[in-house]
C-alpha positions in Angstrom: -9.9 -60.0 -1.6 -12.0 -60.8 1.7 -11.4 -58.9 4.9 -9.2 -60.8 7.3 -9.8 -59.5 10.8 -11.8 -61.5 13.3 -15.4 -62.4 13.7 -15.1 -60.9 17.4 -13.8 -57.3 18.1 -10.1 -56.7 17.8 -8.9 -55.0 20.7 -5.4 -52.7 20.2 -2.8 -49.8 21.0 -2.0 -47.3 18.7 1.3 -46.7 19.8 2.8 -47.2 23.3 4.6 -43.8 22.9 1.3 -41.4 22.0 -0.3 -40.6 24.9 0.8 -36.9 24.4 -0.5 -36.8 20.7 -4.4 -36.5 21.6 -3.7 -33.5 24.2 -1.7 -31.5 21.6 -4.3 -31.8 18.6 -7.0 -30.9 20.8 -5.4 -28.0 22.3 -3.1 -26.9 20.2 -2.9 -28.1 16.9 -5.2 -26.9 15.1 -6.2 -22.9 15.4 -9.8 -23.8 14.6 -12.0 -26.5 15.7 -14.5 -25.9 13.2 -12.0 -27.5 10.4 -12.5 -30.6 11.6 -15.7 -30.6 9.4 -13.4 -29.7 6.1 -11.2 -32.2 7.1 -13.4 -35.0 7.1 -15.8 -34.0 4.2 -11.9 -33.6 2.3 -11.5 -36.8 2.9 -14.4 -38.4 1.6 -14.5 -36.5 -1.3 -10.8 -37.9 -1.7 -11.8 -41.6 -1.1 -15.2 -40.2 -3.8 -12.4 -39.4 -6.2 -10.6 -42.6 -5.7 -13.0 -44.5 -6.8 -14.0 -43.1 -9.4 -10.6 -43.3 -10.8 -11.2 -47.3 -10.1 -14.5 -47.7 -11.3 -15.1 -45.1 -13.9 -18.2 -47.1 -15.3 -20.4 -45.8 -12.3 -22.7 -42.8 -12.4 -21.8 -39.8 -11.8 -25.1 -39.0 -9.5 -23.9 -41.9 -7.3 -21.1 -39.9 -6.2 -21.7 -37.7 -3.3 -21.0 -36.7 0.4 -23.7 -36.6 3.0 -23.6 -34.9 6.0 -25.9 -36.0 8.7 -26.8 -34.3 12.4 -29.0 -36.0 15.2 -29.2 -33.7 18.0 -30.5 -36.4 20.5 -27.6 -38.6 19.6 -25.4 -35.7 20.1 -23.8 -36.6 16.7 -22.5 -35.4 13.0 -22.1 -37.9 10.6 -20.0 -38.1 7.4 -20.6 -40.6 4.9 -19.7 -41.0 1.0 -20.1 -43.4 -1.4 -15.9 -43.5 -1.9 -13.2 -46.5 -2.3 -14.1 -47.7 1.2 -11.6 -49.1 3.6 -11.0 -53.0 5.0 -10.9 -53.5 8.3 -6.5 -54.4 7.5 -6.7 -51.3 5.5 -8.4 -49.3 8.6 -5.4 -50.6 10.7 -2.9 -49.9 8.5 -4.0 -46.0 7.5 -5.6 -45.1 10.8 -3.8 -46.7 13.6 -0.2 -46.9 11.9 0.5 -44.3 8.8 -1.2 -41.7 11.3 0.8 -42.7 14.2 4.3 -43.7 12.3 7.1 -42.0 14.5 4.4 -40.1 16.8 6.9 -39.9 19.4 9.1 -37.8 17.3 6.2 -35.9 15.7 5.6 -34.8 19.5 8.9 -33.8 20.5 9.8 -32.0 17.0 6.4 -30.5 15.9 7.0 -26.9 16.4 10.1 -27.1 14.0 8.3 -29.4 11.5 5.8 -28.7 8.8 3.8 -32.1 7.9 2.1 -32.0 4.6 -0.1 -35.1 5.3 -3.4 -33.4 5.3 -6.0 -35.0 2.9 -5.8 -38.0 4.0 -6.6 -40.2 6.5 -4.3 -39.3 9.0 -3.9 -36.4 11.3 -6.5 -34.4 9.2 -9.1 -37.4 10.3 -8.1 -37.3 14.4 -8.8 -33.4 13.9 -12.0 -34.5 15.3 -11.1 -35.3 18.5 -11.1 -31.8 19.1 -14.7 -31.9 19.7 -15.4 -35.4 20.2 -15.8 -38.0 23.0 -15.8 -40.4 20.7 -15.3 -41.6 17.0 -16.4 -44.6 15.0 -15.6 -45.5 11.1 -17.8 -47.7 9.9 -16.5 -48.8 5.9 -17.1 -51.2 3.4 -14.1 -51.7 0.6 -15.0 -51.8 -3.0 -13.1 -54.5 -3.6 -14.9 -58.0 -4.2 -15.6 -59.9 -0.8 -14.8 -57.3 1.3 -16.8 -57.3 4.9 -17.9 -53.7 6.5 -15.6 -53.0 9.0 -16.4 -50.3 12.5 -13.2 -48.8 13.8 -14.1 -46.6 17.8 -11.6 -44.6 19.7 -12.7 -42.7 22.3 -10.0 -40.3 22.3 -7.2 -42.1 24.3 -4.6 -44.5 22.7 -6.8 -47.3 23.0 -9.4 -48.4 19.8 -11.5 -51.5 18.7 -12.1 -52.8 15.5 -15.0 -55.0 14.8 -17.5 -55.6 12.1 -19.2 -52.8 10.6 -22.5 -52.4 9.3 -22.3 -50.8 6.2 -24.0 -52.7 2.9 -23.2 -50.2 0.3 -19.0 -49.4 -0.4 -17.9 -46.2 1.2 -17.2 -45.0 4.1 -19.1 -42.9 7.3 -17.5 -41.5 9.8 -19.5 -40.6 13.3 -18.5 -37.9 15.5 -20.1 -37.8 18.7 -19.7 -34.7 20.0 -18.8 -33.4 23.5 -19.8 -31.1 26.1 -17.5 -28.6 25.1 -18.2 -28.3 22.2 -22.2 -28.5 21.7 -22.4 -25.5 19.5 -21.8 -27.8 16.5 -25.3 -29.7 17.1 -26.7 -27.0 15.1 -27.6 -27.2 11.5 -26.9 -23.4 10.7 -23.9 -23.7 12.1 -22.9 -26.7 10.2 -24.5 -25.0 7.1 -21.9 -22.3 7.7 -19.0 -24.2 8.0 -19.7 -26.7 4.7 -20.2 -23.5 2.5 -16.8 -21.2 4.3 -14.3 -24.8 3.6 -16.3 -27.3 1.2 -18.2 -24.4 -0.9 -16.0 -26.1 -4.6 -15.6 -29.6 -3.6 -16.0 -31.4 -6.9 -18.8 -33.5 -5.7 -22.7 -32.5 -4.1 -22.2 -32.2 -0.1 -26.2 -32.7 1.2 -27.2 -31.5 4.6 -31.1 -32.4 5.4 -31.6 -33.5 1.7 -30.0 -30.4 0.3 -27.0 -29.2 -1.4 -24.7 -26.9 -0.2 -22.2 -26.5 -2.5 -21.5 -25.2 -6.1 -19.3 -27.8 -7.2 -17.3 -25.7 -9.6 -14.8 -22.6 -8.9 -15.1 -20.4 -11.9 -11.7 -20.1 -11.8 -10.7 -23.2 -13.0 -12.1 -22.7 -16.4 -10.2 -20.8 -19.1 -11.2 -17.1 -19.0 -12.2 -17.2 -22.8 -14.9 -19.6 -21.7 -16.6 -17.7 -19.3 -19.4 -14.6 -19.3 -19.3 -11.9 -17.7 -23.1 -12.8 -16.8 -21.1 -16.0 -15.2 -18.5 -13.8 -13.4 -21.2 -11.6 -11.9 -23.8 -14.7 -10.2 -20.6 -16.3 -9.5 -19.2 -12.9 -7.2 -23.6 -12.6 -6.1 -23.5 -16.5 -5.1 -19.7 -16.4 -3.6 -20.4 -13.4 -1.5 -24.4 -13.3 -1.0 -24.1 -10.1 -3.0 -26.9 -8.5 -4.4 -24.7 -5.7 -6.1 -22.2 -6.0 -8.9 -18.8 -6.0 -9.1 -17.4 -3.2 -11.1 -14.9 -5.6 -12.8 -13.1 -8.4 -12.3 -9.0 -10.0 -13.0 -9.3 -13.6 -13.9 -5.8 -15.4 -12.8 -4.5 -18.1 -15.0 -1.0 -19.6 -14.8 0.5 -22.9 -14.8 4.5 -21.7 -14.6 6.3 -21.0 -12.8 3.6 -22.1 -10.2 0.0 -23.3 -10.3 -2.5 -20.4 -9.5 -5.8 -19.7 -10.3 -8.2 -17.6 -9.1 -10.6 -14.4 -9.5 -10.0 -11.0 -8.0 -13.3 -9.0 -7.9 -13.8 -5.1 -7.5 -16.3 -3.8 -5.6 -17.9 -0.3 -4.3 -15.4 1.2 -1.9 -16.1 5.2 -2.0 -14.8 6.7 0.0 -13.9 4.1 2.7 -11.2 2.0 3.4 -14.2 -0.9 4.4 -12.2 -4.0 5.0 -15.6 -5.6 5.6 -16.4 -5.1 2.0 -13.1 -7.1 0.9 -12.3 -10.8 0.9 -9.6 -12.7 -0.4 -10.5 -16.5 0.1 -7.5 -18.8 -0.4 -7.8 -22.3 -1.0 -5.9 -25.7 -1.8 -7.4 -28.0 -4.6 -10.8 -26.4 -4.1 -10.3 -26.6 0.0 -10.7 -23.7 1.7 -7.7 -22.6 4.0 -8.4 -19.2 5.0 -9.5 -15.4 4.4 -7.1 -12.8 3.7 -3.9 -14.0 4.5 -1.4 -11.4 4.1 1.4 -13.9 3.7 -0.1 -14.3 0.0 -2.1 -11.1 -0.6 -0.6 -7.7 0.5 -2.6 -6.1 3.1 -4.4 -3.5 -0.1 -5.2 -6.5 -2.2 -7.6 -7.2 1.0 -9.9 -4.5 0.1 -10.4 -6.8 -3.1 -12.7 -10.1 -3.2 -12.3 -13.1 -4.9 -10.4 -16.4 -4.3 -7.1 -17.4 -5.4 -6.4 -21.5 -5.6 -2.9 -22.4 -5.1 -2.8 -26.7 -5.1 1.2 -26.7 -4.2 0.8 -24.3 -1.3 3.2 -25.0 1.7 1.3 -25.7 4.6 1.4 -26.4 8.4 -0.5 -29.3 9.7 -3.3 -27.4 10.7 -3.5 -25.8 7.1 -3.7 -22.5 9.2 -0.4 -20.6 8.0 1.6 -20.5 4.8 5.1 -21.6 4.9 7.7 -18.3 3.7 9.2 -19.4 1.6 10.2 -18.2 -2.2 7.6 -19.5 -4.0 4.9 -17.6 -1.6 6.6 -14.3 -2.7 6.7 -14.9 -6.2 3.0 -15.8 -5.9 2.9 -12.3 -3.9 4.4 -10.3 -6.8 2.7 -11.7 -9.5 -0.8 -11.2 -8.4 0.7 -8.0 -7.5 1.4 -7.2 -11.3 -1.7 -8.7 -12.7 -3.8 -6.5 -10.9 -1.5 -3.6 -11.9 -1.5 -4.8 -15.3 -5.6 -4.7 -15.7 -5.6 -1.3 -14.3 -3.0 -0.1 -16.9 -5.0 -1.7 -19.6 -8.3 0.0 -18.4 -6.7 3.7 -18.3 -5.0 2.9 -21.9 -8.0 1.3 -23.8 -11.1 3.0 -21.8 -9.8 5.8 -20.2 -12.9 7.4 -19.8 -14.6 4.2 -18.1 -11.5 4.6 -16.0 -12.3 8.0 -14.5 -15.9 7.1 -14.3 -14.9 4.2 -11.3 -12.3 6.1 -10.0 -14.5 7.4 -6.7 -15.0 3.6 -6.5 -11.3 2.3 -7.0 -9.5 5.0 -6.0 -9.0 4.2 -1.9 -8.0 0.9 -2.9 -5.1 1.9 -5.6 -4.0 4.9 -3.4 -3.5 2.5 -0.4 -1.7 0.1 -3.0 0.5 3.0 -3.7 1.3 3.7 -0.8 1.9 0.3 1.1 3.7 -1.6 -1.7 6.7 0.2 -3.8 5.8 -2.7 -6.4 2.3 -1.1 -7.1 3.5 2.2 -6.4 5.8 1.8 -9.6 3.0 0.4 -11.7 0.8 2.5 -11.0 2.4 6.1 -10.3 1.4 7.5 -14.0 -2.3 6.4 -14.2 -2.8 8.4 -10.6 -5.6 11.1 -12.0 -7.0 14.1 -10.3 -10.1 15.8 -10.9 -9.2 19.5 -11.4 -11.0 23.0 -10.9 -11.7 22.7 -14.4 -13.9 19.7 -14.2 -11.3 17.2 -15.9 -9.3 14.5 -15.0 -5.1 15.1 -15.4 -2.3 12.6 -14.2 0.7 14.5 -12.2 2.8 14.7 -15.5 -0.2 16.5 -17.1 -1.0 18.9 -14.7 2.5 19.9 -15.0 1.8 19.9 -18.3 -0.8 22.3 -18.3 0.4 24.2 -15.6 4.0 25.2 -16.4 3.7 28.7 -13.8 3.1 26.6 -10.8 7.1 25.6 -11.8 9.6 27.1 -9.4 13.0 28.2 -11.1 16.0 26.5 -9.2 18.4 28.0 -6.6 21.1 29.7 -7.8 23.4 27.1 -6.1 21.6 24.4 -8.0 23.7 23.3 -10.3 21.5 20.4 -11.7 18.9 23.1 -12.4 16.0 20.7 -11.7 12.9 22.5 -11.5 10.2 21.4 -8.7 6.7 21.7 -9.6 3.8 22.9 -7.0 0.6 20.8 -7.4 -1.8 22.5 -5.6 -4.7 21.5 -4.2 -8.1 21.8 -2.5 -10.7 20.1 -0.2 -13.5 20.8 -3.3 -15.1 23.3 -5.3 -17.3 24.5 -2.5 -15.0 25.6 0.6 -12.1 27.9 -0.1 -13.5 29.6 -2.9 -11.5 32.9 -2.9 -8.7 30.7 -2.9 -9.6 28.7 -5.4 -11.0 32.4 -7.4 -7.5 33.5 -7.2 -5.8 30.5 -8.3 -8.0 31.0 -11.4 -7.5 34.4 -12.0 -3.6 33.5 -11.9 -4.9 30.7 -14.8 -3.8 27.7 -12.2 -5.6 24.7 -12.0 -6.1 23.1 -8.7 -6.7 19.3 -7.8 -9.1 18.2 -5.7 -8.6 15.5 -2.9 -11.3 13.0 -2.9 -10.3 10.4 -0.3 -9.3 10.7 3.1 -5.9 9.3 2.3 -4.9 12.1 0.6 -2.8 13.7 2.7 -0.7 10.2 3.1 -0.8 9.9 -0.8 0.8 13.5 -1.2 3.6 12.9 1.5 4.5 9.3 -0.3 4.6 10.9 -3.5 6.6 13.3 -2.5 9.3 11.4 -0.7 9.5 8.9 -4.2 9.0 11.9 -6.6 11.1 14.4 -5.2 10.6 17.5 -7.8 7.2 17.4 -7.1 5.7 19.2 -3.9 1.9 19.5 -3.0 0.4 22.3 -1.8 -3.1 23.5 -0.3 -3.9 26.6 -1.6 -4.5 28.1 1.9 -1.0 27.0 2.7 0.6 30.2 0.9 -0.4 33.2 -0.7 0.7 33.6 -4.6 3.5 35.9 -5.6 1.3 36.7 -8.2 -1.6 38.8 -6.4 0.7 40.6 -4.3 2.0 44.3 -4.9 5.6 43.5 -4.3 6.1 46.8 -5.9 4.6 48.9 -3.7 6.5 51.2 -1.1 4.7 52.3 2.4 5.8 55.5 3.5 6.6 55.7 6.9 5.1 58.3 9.8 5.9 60.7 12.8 6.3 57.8 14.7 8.2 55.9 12.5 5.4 53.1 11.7 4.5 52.0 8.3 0.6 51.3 7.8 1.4 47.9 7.6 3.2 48.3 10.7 -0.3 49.6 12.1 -2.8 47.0 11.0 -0.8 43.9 12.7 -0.6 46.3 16.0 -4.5 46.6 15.8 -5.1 43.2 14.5 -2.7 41.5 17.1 -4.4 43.5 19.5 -7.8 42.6 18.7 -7.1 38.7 18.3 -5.3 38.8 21.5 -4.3 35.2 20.6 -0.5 34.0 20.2 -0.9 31.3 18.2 -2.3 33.3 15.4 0.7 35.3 13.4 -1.0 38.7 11.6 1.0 39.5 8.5 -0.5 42.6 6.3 0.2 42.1 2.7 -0.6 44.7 -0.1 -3.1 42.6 -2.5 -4.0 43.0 -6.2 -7.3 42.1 -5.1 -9.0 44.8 -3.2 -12.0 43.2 -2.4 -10.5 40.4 -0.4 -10.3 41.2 3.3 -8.0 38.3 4.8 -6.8 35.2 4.4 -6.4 32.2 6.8 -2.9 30.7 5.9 -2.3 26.6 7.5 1.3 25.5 7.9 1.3 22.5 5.6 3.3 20.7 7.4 1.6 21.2 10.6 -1.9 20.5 8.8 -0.7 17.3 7.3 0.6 15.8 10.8 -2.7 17.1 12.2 -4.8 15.5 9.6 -2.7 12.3 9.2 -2.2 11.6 12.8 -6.3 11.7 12.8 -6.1 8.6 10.7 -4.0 6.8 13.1 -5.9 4.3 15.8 -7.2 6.2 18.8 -6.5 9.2 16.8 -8.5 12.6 17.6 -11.3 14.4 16.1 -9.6 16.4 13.4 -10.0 20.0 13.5 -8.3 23.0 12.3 -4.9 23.7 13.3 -5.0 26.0 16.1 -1.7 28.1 15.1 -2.1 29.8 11.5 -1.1 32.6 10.1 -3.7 35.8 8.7 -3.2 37.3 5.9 -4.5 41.0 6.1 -5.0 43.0 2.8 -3.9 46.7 3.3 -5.7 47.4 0.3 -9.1 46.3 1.6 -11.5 49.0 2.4 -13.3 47.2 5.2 -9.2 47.0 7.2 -8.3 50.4 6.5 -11.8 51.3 8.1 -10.4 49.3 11.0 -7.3 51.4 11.9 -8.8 55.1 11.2 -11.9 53.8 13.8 -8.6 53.1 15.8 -7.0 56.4 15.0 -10.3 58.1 16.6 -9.8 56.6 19.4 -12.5 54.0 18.5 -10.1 50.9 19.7 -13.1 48.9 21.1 -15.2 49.2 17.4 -12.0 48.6 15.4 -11.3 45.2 17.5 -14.9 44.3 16.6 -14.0 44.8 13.2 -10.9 43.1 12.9 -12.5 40.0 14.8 -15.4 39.9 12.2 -12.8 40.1 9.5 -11.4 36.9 11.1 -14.3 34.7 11.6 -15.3 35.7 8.1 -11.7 34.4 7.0 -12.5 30.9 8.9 -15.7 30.6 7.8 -14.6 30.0 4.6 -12.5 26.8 5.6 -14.9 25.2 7.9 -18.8 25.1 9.5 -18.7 26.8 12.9 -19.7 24.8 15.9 -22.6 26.5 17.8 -20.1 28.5 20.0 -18.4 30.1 17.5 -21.2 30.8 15.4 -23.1 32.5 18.4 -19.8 34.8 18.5 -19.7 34.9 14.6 -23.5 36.2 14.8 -22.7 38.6 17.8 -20.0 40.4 16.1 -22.3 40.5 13.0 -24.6 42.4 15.2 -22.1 44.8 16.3 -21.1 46.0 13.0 -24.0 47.1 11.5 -25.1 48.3 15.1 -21.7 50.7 14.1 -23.2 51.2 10.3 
């Protein structure tokens, strides 16, 4: 078939109702100029594809897409080696399919989602965004057919003369604007073609080289790939040096078409967004990172990339359309993830426990964000306990049936609530922690700084269960509820006497004294936190903008009448000794703290002073 346009230049309109339709795509209709680049590279690679469903006989190696820059010409070139276009076939896919009922694309664009992208259409006038000018210059594959050169300048005006091509294909010039200069910089075009074009099936060359892989791993059957693949594919993907820890290949045809590969890596104890990516793309194009729409706001902490070809998208390929099939999408990558995790704590527990410091901020904010996860994964929660092991909730209620509390007499389901209690770790607290072992009760530790979110969450969906810091109460169990005080002259118990002394000492309202015969002798006092009033405290240190966290000011001190070092206290106060037995009392306090937190310098110069004093008194 041989091109009919003229020998001389054609001269035309594109429509006498679009002069509205260049302001809105450069302004507004796409969120990110830099996708002009995918767009046009997408389309070659579809006219590449084309082709070769035409003409399968050719080489593979002649199929490819070069990308060309020439800073003094203030241009980036695209050109492939695709089906080509006639100088008719220009007219009738650039100036008319594009342009078919513009005037109503104008008026009704916000309420209408076009799914024309990918071909040459709006996807190809993306790059008036950044250009002053545009030129196609194409040669048809079919037999007789003349180059053709197509130039718009960005107003509804175009001509269409004889192009210069002499092999079939297609190159498109962009000559780029003042505006918009950063894209005359090979880096930055670099970036661009390996963030959108990275598993476009054919080589994309800038300066001679290739920038793409060519193949998502993902679209292979999971049998069929190594975990040696799996691992340079993550390192290549992400410019990672380190390895994943493990990886979910996705795989499913119905009721959708999704593939994809969710890797794992290092969180500890962070919840580092910057470590997590969730690529999304459309038949190998990418579309963008992390979008919640598709991904739940924990999966984010994940990286990978998840290739959905029937996606609903705007024009601009910028936002997902919400509709059912996104949800389901949402849900089952959801339960896949879910699904590998319950398979790792059946099959390898013991591998499982081993990468829970580097999984566990990413299932706990799963938990607690999304009641899907939370019910998948609520009985493979595991705690490391006081006795160096690893027990889900239902067996450390197993294994700690005291911590059980009988039900109110007015209950009359008789459901019994079980305590968990818990500790910041094996070095702070560690009378606490001595008497919770003495009582034979195990005690978790928290490991993340979620914690105190996870325990609240749990508690609201589990609600027989109640967590507990083991400086939030002291155990019936080491008390001497048995023991009567007698009572003096002046009608005051000793117990009465050691809060009068303490208080007095203290001198500070938002401490409550409260004297308690102990089992335990050697144990002076206690420092008792509200949990409630910790929890808010800590939590609300989380939040944005949130302050330093720090003790809570208001808690309680328990003082053990047994103690040798308290009972010195009031008969230094009976002397008449008040100012020696405040210094006493004080010490007895800051030694209490001490063992919930590191001092600040002011408090340890006062910690140290008081030190002083008592052996001064000794």
């Amino acid at each position: 078939m041989s091109d009919t346009k003229p020998k001389k230049p054609e001269h035309g309109s594109l429509s006498i109702h679009t002069d509205n339709i260049f302001p809105i795509i450069k302004k507004w209709l796409y969120s990110e100029h830099d996708i002009f680049l995918r767009e046009l590279v997408s389309n070659a690679v579809d006219a590449t594809s084309k082709r070769k469903a035409a003409q399968p006989k050719h080489a593979d190696d002649e199929f490819k897409v070069v990308v060309k820059l020439d800073k003094d010409a203030r241009t980036i070139s695209v050109s492939d080696s695709g089906i080509g276009m006639t100088g008719d076939e220009i007219k009738k896919y650039i100036n008319q399919i594009a342009f078919s009922g513009a005037e109503e694309f104008v008026s009704k664009f916000k309420d209408r989602q076009a799914s024309i992208i990918g071909h040459f259409g709006l996807g190809f006038y993306s790059s008036f965004m950044v250009a002053e000018k545009v030129t196609i210059d194409s040669l048809s594959y079919k037999p007789g057919a003349k180059a053709a050169l197509w130039e718009c300048d960005g107003t509804t005006e175009y001509t269409l003369g004889r192009g210069e091509r002499t092999e079939v294909g297609t190159t498109v010039t962009v000559h780029i604007n003042k505006e918009n200069e950063q894209y005359l910089d090979e880096s930055k075009l670099r970036e661009m073609l390996e963030r959108y074009c990275n598993f476009m099936p054919y080589p994309i060359e800038l300066s001679g080289n290739v920038i793409n892989q060519t193949e998502a791993l993902w679209l292979r059957h999971p049998k069929d790939v190594t975990d040696d693949e799996y691992k340079q594919f993550y390192k290549d993907m992400f410019h990672e040096w380190e390895e994943p820890l493990f990886w979910i290949h996705l795989n499913v045809d119905f009721p959708f078409n999704l593939k994809g590969i969710l890797y794992f890596p290092r969180l500890r104890n962070e919840l580092d967004y910057h470590r997590g990516s969730v690529k999304l793309y459309c038949n190998n194009v990418f579309v963008a990172d992390n979008l919640k729409e598709f991904v739940p706001e924990f999966l984010l902490l994940l990286r990978g990339g998840i290739d959905v070809p029937d996606i609903s998208l705007n024009v601009s390929r910028s936002f997902l359309q919400q509709d059912a099939q996104v949800r389901k999408i949402s849900k089952y990558i959801i339960k896949k993830v879910a699904d590998r995790l319950n398979e790792l704590f059946r099959e390898d527990r013991k591998r499982f426990e081993e990468l829970w410091d580097d999984i566990q901020q990413f299932i706990k904010f799963g938990v607690i964000t999304n009641e899907d996860f939370f019910e998948a994964m609520k009985d493979i929660l595991v705690f490391k306990t006081s006795k160096d092991e690893w027990v889900t909730l239902e067996e450390y209620k197993e294994r700690n049936p005291q911590t059980a509390e009988k039900p109110a007499e007015d209950d009359k389901d008789g459901l019994t609530t079980h305590k968990i209690y818990y500790s910041p770790g094996e070095d702070t607290q560690v009378t606490y922690l001595k008497l919770m072992s003495d009582q034979g009760i195990e005690v978790i530790y928290t490991t993340s700084a979620i914690d105190t979110h996870l325990f609240q969450n749990l508690e609201s969906k589990l609600p027989f269960t109640r967590f507990v810091r083991i400086d939030s109460e002291v155990l019936d169990g080491i008390v001497n509820t048995d023991k009567k005080e007698l009572v003096d002259a002046d009608d005051k118990t000793e117990s009465d006497k050691v809060k009068a002394v303490f208080e007095r000492a203290l001198d500070n309202e938002q401490i409550t004294v409260e004297p308690k015969s102990l089992k335990t002798p050697e144990i002076p006092a206690m420092v008792v936190f509200n949990e409630h009033m910790r929890r808010f405290q800590e939590m609300s240190h989380l939040m944005p903008g949130g302050d330093k966290m720090d003790m809570p000011a208001n808690h309680t001190l328990v003082v053990n009448t047994e103690n040798a070092s308290v009972k010195k206290a009031l008969r230094l106060d009976a002397a008449g000794s008040a100012e020696n037995a405040d210094i006493l009392c004080r010490y007895l306090h800051q030694l209490a703290l001490l063992e919930q937190k590191a001092f600040d310098g002011q408090q340890l110069q006062a910690f140290i002073a008081n030190a002083n004093r008592i052996l001064g008194m000794l």
